[in-house]
C-alpha positions in Angstrom: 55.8 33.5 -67.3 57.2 29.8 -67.7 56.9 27.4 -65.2 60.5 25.1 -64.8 60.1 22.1 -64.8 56.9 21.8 -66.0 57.7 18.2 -67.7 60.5 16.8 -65.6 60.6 13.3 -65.5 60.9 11.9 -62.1 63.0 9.1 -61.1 60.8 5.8 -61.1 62.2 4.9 -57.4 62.7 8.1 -55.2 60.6 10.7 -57.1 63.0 13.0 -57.8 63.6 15.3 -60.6 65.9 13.8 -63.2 67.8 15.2 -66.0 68.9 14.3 -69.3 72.2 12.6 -69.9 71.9 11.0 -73.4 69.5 11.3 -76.2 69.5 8.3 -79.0 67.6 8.5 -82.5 66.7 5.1 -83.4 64.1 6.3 -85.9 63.1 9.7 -87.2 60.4 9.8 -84.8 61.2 7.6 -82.0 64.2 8.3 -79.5 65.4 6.7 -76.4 66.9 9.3 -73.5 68.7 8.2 -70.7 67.8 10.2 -67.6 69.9 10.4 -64.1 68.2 10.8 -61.0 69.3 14.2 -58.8 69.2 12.6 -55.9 72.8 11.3 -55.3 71.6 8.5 -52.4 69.0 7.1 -55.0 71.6 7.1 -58.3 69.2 5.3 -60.7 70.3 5.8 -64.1 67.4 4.6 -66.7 66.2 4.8 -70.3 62.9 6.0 -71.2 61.4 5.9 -75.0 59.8 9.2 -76.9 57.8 8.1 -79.8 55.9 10.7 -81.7 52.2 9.6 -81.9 50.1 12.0 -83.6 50.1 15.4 -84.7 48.8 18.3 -83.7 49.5 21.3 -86.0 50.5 20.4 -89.2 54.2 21.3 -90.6 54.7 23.8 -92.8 57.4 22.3 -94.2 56.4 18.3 -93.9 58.7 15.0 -94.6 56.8 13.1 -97.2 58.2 10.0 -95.7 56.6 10.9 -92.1 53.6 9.9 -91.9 51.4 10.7 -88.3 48.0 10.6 -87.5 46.3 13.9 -86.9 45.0 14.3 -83.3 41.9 16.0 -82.1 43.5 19.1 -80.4 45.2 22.2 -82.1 47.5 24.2 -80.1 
């Protein structure tokens, strides 16, 4: 069974759970998403950066022009 919300981001001021309001690809691997806060008295509105780092499975269908270091850990 899933758990929801098991990687919410949390507002940075009142804790609360946020959600999603804009994703932006700057680069094929590196994205900024703006997140709104659910609490309506807090309202903070902010931009957080994915970048990804390292892989750990391989694709089975690779971008040559990708290139990420393989991490320690397999799924």
């Amino acid at each position: 069974m899933s758990r929801p919300y098991q990687n919410a981001t949390h507002c940075p001021h009142c804790k609360s759970r946020c959600r999603t309001v804009k994703t932006r690809r700057i680069t094929a691997t590196y994205r900024e998403v703006t997140f709104c806060c659910s609490n309506d008295d807090c309202g903070c509105i902010f931009v957080a950066e994915v970048n990804a780092v390292r892989v750990l499975s391989p694709s089975l269908i690779p971008d040559p022009s990708i290139n990420l270091p393989a991490g320690r850990v397999a799924l």
